[in-house]
C-alpha positions in Angstrom: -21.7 26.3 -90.3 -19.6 29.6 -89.8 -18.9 29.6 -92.8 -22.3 29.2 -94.4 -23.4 31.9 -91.6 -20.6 34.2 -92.8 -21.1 34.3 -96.2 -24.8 34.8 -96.2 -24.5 37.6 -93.9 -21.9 39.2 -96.1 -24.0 38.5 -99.1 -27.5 40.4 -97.5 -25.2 42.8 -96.2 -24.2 43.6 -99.7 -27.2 43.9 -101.3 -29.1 45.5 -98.2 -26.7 48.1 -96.9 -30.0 49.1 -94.8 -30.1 45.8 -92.6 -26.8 45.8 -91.2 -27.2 49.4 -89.8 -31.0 48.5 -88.4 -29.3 45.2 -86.5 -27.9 46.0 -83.4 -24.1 45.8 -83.6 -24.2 45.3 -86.9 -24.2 41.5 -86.7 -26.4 39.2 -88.4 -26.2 35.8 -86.1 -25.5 34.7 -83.0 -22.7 32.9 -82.3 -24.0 29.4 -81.8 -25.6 27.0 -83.9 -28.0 23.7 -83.6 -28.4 21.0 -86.3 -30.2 17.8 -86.2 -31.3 15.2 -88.6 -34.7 13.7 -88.8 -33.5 10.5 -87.9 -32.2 6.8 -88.6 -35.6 5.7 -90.3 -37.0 9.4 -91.2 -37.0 10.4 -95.1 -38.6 13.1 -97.2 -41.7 11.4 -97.3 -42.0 10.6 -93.7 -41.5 14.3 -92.9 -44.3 15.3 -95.3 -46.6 12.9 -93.6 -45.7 14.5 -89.9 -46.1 17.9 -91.5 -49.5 16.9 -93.1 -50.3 15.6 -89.8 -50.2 18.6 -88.2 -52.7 20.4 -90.1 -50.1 22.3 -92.4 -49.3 21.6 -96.0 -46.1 20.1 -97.6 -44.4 21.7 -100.4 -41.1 20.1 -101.7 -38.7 22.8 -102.1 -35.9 20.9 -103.9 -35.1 18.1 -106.4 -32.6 14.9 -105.4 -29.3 17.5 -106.5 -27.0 19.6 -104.8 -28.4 23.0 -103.6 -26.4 25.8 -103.7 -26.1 28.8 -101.4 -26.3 31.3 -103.8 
């Protein structure tokens, strides 16, 4: 995760000089970190119901590959 956190920040950074002098101290994220997954029995599907449930709609933002971060 520092890692992921680092490089993003260094990539904004770069192509938004701007941001990193509006943040205050210059830093993008906090130190810490929370990650959690939806569960034993949860897939995409179940998800999409639970968002559609809420009144919201569910758009699927990737196919069944690899992202990458940039």
């Amino acid at each position: 995760m520092t890692m992921i956190k680092s490089i993003s920040a260094r990539e904004v950074f770069s192509r938004c000089p701007k941001v990193k002098k509006l943040l205050w101290g210059g830093e993008m994220w906090t130190d810490g970190y929370y990650a959690e997954t939806e569960g034993k029995y949860g897939n995409e599907d179940m998800i999409g119901k639970y968002v559609k449930g809420l009144g919201g709609t569910y758009q699927k933002l990737y196919s069944d590959y690899q992202l990458s971060l940039f």
